[in-house]
PDB file of N, CA, C and O in Angstrom:
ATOM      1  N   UNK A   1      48.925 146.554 112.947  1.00  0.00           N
ATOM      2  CA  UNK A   1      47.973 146.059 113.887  1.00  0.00           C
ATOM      3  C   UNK A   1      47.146 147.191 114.464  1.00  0.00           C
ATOM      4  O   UNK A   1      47.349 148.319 114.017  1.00  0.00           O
ATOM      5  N   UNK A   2      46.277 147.019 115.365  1.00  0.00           N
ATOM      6  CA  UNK A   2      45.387 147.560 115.979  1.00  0.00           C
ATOM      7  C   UNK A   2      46.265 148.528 117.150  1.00  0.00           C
ATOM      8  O   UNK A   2      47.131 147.942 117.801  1.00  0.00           O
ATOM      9  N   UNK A   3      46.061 149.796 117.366  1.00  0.00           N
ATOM     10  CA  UNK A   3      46.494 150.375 118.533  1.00  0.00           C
ATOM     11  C   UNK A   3      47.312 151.620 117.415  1.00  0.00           C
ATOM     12  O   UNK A   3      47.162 152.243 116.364  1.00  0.00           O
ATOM     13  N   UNK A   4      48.513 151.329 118.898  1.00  0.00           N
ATOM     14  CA  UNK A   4      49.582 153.175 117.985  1.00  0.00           C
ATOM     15  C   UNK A   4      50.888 152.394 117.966  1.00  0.00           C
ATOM     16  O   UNK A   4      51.441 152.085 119.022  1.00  0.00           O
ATOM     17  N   UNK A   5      51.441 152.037 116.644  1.00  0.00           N
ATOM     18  CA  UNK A   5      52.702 151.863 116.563  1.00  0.00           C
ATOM     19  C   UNK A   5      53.638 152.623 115.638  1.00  0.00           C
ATOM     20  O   UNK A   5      54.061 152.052 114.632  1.00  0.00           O
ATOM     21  N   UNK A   6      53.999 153.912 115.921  1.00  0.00           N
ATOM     22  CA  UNK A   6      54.517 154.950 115.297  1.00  0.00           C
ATOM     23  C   UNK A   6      56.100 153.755 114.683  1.00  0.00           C
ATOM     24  O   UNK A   6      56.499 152.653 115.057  1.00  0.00           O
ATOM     25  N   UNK A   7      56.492 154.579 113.792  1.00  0.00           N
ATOM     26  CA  UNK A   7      57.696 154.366 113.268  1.00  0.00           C
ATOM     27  C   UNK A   7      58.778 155.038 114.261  1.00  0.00           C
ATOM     28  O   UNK A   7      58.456 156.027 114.918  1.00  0.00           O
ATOM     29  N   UNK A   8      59.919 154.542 114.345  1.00  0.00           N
ATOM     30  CA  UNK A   8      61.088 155.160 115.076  1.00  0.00           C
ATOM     31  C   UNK A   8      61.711 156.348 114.537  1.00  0.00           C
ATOM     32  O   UNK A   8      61.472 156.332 113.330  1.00  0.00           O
ATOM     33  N   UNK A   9      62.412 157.400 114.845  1.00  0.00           N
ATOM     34  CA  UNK A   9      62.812 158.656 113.941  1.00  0.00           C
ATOM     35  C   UNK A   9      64.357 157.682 113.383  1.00  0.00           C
ATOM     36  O   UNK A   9      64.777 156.739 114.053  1.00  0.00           O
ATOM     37  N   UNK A  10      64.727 157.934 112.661  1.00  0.00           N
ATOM     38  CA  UNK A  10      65.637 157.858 111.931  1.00  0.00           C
ATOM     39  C   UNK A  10      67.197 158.753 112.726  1.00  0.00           C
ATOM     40  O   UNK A  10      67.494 159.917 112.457  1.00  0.00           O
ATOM     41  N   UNK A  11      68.098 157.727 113.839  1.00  0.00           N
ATOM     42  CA  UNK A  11      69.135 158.686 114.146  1.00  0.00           C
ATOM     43  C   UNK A  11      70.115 159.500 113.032  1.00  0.00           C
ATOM     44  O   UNK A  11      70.766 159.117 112.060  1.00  0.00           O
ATOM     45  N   UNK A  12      69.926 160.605 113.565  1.00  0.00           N
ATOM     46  CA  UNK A  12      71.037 161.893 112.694  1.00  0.00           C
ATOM     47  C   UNK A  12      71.930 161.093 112.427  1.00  0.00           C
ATOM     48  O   UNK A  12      71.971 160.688 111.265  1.00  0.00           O
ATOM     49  N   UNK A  13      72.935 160.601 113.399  1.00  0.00           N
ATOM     50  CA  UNK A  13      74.070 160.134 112.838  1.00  0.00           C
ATOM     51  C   UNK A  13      74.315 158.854 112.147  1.00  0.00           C
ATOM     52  O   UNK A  13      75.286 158.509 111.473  1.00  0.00           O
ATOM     53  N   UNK A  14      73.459 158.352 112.389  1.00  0.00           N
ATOM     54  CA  UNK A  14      72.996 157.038 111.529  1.00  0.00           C
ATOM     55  C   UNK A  14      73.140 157.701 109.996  1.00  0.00           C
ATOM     56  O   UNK A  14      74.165 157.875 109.337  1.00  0.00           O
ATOM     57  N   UNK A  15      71.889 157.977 109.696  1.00  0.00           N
ATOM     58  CA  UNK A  15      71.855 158.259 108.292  1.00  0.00           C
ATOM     59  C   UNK A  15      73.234 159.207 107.951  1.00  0.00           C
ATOM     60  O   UNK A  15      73.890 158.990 106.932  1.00  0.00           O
ATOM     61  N   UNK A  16      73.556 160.157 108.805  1.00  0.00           N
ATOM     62  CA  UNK A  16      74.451 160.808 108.329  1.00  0.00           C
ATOM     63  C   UNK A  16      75.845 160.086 107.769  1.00  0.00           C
ATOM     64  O   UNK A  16      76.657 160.537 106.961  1.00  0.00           O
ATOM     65  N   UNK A  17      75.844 158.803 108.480  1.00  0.00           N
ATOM     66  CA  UNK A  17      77.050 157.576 108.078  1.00  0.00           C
ATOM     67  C   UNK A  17      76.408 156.643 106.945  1.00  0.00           C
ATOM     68  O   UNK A  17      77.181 155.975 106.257  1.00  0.00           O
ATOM     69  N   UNK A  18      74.898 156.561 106.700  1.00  0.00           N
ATOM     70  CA  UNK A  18      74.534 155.804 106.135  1.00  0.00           C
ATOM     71  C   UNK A  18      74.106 154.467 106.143  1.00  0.00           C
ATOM     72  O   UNK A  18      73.711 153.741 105.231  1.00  0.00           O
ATOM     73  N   UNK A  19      74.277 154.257 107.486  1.00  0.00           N
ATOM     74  CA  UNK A  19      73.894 153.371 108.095  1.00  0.00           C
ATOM     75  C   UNK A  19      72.163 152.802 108.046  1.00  0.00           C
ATOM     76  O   UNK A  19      71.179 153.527 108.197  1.00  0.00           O
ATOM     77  N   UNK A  20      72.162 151.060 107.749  1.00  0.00           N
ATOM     78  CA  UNK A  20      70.835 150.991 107.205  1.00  0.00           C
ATOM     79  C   UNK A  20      70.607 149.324 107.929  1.00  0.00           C
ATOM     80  O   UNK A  20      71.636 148.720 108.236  1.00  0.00           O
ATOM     81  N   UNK A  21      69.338 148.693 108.155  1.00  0.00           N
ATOM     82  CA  UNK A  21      69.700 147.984 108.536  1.00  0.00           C
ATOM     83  C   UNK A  21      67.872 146.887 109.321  1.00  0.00           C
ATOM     84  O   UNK A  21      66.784 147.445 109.460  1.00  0.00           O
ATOM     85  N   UNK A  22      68.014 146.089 109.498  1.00  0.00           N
ATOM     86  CA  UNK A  22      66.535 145.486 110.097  1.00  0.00           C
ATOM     87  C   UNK A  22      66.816 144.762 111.598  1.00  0.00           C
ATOM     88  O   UNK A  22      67.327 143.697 111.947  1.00  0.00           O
ATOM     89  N   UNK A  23      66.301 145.735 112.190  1.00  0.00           N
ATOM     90  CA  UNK A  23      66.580 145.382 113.985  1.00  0.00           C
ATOM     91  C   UNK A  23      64.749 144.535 114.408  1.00  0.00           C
ATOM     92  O   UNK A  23      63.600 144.899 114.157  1.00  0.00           O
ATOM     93  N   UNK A  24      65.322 143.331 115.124  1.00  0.00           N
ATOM     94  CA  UNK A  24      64.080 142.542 115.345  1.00  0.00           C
ATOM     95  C   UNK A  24      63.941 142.631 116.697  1.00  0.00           C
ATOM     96  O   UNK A  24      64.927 142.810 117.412  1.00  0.00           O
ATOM     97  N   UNK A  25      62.918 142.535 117.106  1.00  0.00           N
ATOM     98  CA  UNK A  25      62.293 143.009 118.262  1.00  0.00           C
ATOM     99  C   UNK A  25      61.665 142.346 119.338  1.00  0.00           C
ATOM    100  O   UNK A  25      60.471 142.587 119.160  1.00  0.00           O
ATOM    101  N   UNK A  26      61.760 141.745 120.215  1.00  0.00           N
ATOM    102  CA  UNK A  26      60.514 141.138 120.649  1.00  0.00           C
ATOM    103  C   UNK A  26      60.137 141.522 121.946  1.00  0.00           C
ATOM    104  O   UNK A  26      60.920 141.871 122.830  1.00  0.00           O
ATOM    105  N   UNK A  27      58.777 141.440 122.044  1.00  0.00           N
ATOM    106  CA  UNK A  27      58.044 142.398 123.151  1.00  0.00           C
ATOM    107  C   UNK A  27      57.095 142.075 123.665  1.00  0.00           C
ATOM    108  O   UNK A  27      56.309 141.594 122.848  1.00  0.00           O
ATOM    109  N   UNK A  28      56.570 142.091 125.085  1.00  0.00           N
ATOM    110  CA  UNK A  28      55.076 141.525 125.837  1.00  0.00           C
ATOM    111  C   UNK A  28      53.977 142.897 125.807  1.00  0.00           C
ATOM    112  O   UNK A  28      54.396 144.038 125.612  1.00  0.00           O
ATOM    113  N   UNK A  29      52.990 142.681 125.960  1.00  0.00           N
ATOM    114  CA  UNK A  29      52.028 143.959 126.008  1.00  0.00           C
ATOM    115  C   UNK A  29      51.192 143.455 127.084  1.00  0.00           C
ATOM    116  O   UNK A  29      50.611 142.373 127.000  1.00  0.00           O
ATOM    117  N   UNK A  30      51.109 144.369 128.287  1.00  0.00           N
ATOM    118  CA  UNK A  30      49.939 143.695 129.335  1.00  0.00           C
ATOM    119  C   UNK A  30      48.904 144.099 128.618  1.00  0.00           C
ATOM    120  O   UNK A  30      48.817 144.543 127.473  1.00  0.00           O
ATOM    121  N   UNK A  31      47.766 143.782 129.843  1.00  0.00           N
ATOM    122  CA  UNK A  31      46.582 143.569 129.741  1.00  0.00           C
ATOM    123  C   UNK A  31      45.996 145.217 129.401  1.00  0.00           C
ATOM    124  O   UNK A  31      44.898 145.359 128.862  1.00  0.00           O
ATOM    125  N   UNK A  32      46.685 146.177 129.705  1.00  0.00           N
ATOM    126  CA  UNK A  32      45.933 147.790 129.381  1.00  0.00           C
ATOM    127  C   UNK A  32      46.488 148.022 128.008  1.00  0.00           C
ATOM    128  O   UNK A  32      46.277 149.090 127.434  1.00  0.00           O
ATOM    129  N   UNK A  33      47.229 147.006 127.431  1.00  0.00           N
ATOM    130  CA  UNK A  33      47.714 147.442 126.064  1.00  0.00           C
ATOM    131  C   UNK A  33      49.157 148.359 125.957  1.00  0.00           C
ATOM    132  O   UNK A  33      49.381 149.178 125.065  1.00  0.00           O
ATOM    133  N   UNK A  34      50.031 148.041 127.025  1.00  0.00           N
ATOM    134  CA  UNK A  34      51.158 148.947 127.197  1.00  0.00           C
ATOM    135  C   UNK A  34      52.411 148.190 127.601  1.00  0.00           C
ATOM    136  O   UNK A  34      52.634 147.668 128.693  1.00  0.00           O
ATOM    137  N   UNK A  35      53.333 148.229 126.327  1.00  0.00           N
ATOM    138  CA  UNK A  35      54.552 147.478 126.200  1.00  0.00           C
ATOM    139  C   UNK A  35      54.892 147.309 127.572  1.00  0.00           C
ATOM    140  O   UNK A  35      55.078 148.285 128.298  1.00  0.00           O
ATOM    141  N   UNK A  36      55.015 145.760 128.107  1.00  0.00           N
ATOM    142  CA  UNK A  36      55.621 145.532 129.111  1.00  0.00           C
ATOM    143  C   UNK A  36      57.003 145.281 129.352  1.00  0.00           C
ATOM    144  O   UNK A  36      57.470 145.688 130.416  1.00  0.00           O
ATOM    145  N   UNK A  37      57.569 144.816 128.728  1.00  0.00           N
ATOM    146  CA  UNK A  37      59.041 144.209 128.509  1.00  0.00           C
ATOM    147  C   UNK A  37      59.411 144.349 126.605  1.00  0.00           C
ATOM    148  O   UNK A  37      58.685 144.154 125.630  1.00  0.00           O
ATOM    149  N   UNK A  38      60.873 144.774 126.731  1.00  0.00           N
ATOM    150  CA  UNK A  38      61.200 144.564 124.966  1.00  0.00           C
ATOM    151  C   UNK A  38      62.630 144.690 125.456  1.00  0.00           C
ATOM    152  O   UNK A  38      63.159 145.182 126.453  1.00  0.00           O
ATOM    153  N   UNK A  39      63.085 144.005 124.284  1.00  0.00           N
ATOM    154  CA  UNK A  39      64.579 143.577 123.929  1.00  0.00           C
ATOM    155  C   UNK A  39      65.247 142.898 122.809  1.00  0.00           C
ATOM    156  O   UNK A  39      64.788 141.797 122.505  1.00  0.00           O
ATOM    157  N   UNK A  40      66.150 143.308 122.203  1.00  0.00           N
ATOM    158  CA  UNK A  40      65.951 142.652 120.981  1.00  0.00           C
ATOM    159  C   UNK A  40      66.722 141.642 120.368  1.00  0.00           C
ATOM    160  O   UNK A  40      67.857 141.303 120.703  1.00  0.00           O
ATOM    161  N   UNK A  41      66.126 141.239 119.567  1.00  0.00           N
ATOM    162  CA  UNK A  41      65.986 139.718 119.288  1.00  0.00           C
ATOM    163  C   UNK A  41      66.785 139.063 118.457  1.00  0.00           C
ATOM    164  O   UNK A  41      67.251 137.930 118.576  1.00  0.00           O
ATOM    165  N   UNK A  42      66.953 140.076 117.353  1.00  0.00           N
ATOM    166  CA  UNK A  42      67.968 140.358 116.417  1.00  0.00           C
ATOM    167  C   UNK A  42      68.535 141.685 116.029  1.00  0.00           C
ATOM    168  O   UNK A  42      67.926 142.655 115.578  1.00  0.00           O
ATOM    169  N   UNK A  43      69.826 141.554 116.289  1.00  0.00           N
ATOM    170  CA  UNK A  43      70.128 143.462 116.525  1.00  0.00           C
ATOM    171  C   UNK A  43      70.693 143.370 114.548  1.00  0.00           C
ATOM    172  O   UNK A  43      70.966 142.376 113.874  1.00  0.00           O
ATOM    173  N   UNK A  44      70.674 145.166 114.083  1.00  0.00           N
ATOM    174  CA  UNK A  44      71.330 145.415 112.830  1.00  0.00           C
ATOM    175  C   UNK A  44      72.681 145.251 112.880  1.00  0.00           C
ATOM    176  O   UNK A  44      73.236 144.568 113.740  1.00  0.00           O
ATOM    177  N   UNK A  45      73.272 145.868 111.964  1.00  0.00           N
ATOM    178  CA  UNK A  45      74.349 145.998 112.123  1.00  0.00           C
ATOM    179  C   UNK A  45      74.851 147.158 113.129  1.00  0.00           C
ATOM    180  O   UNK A  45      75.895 146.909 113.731  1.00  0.00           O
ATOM    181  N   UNK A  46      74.205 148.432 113.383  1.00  0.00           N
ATOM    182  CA  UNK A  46      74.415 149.525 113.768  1.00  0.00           C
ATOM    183  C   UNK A  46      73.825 149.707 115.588  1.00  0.00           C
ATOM    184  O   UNK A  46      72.697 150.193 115.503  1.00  0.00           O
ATOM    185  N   UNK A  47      74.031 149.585 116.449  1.00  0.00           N
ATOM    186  CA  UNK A  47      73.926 150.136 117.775  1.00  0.00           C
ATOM    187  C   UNK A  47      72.989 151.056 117.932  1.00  0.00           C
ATOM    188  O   UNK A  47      72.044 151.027 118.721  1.00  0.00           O
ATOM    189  N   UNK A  48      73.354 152.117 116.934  1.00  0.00           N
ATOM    190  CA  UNK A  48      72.518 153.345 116.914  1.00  0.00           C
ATOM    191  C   UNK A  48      70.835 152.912 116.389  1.00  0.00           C
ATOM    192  O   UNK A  48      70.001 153.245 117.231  1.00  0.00           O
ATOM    193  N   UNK A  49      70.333 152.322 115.306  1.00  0.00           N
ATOM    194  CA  UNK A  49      69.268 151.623 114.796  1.00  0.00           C
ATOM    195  C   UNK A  49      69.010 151.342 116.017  1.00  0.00           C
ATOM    196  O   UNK A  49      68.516 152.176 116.775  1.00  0.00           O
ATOM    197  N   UNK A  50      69.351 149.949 116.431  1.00  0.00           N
ATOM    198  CA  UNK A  50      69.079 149.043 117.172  1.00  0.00           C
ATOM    199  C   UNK A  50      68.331 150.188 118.729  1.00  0.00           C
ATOM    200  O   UNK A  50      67.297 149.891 119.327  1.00  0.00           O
ATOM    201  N   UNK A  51      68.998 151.140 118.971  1.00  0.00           N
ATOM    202  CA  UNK A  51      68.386 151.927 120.139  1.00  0.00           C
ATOM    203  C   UNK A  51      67.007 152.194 119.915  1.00  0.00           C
ATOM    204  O   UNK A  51      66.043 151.754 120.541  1.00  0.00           O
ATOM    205  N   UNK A  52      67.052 153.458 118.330  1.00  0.00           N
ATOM    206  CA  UNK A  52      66.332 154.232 118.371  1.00  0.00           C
ATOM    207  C   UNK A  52      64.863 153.248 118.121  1.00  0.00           C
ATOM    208  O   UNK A  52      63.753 153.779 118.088  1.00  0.00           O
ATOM    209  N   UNK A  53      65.129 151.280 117.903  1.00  0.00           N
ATOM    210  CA  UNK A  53      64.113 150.919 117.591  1.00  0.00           C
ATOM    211  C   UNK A  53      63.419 150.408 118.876  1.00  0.00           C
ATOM    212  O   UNK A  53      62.193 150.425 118.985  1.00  0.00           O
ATOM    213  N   UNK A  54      64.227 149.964 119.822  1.00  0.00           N
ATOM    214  CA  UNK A  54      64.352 149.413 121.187  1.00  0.00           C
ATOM    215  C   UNK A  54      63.257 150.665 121.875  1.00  0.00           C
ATOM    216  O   UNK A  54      62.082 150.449 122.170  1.00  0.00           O
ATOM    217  N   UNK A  55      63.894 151.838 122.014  1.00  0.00           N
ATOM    218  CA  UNK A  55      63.344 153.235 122.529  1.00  0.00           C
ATOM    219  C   UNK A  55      61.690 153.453 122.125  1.00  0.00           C
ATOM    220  O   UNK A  55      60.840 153.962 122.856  1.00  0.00           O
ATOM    221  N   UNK A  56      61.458 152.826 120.513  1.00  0.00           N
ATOM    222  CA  UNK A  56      60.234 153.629 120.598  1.00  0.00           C
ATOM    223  C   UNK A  56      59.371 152.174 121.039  1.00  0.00           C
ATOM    224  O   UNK A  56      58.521 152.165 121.930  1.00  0.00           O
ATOM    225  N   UNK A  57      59.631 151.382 120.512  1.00  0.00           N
ATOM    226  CA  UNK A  57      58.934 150.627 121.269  1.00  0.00           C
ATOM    227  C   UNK A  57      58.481 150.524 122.516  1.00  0.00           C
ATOM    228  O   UNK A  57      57.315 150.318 122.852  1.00  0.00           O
ATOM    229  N   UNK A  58      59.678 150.708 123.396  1.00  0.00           N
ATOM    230  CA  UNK A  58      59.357 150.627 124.542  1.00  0.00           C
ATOM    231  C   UNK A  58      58.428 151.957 124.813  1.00  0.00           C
ATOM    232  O   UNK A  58      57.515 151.702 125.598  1.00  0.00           O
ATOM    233  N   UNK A  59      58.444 153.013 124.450  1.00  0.00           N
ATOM    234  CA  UNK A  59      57.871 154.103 125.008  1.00  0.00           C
ATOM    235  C   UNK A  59      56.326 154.716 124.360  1.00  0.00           C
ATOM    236  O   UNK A  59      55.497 155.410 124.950  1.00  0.00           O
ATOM    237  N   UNK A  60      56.282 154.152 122.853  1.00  0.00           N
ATOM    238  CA  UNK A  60      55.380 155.196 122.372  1.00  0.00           C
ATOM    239  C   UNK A  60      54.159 154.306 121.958  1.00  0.00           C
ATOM    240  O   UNK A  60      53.015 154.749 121.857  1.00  0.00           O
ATOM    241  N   UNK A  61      54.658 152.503 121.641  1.00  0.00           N
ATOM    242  CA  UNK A  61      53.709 151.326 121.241  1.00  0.00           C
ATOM    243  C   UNK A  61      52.562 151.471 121.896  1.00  0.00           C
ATOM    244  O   UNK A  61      52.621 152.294 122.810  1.00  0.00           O
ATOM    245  N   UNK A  62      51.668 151.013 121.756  1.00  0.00           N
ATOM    246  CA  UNK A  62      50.372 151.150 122.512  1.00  0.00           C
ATOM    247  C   UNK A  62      49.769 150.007 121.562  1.00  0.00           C
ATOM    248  O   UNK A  62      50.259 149.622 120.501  1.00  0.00           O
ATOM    249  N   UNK A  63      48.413 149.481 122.274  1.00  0.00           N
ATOM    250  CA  UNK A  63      47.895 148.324 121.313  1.00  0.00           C
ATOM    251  C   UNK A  63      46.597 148.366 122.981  1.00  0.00           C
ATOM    252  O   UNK A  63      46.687 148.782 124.136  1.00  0.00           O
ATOM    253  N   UNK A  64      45.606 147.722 122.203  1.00  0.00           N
ATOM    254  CA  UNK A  64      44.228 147.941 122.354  1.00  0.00           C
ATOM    255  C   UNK A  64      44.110 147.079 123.808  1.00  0.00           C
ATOM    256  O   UNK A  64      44.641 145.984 123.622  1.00  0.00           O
ATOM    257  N   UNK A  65      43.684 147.177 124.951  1.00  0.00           N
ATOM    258  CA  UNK A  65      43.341 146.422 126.203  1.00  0.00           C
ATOM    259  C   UNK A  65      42.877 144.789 125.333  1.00  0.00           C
ATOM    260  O   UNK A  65      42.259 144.531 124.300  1.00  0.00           O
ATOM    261  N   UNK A  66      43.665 143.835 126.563  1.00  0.00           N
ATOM    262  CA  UNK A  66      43.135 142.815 126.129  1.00  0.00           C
ATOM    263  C   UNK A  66      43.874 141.576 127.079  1.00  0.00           C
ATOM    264  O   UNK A  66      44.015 141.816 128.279  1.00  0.00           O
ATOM    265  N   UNK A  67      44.234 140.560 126.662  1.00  0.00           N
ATOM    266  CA  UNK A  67      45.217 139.475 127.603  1.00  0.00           C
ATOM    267  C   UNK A  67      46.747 139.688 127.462  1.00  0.00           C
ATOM    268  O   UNK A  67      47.175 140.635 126.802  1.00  0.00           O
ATOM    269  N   UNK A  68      47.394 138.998 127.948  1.00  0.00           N
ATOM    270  CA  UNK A  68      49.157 139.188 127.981  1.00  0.00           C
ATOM    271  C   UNK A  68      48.921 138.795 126.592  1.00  0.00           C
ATOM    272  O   UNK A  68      47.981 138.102 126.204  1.00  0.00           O
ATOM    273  N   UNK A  69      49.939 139.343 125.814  1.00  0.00           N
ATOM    274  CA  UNK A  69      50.557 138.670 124.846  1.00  0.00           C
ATOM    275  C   UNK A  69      52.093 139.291 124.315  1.00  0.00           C
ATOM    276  O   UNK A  69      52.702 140.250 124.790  1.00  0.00           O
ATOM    277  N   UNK A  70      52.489 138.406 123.171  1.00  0.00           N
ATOM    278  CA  UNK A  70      54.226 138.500 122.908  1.00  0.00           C
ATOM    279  C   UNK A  70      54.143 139.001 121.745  1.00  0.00           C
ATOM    280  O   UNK A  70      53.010 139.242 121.329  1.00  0.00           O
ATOM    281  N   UNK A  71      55.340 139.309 120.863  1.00  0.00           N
ATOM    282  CA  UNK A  71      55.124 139.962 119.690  1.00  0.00           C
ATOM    283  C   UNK A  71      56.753 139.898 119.297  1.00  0.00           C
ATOM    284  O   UNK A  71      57.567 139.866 120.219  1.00  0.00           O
ATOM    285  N   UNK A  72      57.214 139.879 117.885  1.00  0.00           N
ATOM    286  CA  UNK A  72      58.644 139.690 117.349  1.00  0.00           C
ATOM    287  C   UNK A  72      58.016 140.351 116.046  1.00  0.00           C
ATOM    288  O   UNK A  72      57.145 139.888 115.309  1.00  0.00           O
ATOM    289  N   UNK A  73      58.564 141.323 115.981  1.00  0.00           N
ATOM    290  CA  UNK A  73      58.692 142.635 114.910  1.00  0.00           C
ATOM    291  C   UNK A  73      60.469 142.345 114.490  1.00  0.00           C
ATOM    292  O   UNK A  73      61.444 142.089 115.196  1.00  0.00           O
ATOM    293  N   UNK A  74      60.277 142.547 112.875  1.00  0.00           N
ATOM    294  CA  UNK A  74      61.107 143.650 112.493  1.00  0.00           C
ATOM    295  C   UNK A  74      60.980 145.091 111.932  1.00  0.00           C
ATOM    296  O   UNK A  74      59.982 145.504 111.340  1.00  0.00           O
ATOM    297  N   UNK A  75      62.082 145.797 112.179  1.00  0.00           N
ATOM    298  CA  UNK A  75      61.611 147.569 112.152  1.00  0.00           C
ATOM    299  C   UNK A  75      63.309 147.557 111.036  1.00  0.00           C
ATOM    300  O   UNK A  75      64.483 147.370 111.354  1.00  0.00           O
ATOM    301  N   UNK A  76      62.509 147.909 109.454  1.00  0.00           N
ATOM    302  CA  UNK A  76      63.472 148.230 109.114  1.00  0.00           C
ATOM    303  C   UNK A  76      64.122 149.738 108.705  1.00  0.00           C
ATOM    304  O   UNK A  76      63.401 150.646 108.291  1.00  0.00           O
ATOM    305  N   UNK A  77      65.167 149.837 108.828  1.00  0.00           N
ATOM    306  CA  UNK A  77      65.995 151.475 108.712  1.00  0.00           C
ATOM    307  C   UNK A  77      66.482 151.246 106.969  1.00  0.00           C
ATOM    308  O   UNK A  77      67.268 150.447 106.460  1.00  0.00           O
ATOM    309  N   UNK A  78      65.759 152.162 106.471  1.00  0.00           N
ATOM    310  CA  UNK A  78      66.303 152.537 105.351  1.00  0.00           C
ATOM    311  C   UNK A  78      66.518 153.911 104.449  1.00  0.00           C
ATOM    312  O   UNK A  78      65.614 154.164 103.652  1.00  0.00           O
ATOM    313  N   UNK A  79      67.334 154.567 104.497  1.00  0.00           N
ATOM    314  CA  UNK A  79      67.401 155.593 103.370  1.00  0.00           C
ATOM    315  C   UNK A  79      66.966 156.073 102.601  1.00  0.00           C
ATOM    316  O   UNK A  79      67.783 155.872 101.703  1.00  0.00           O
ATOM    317  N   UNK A  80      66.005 156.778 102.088  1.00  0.00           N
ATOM    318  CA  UNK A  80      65.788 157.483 100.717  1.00  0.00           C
ATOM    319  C   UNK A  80      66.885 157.590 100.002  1.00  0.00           C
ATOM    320  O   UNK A  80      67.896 158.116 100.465  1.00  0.00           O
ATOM    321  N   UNK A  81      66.805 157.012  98.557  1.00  0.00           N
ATOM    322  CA  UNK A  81      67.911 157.102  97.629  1.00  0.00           C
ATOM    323  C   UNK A  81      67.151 158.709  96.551  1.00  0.00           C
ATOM    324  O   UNK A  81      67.784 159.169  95.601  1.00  0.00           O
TER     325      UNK A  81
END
């Protein structure tokens, strides 16, 4: 979409266990375009995922001025083989 929605970093110890997984998301954006509320919707299997996807959302999302609106992402974690 329109705005800044960086990817989440990949936790060390995650991958280091191998841990992989699709954490779903759902989230409001006010009116300046800046995540208002998130929590998620459908967690992975892993705690650790599930943070580091929770975290960037909440902090780094950005999306273009405009009206309230909602949003249900999935952010999936996967490995390079």
């Amino acid at each position: 979409g329109e705005g800044r929605q960086p990817a989440p970093e990949y936790p060390r110890a995650a991958s280091r266990a191998g841990q992989e997984g699709v954490v779903r998301v759902g989230f409001t954006v006010d009116a300046h375009g800046r995540v208002e509320t998130a929590a998620i919707a459908a967690p992975s299997p892993w705690p650790l995922l599930d943070e580091a996807a929770l975290k960037t959302v909440r902090q780094r999302w950005r999306f273009p001025p405009g009206g309230f609106r909602r949003y249900e992402v999935s952010i999936r974690f996967q490995l390079e083989k």
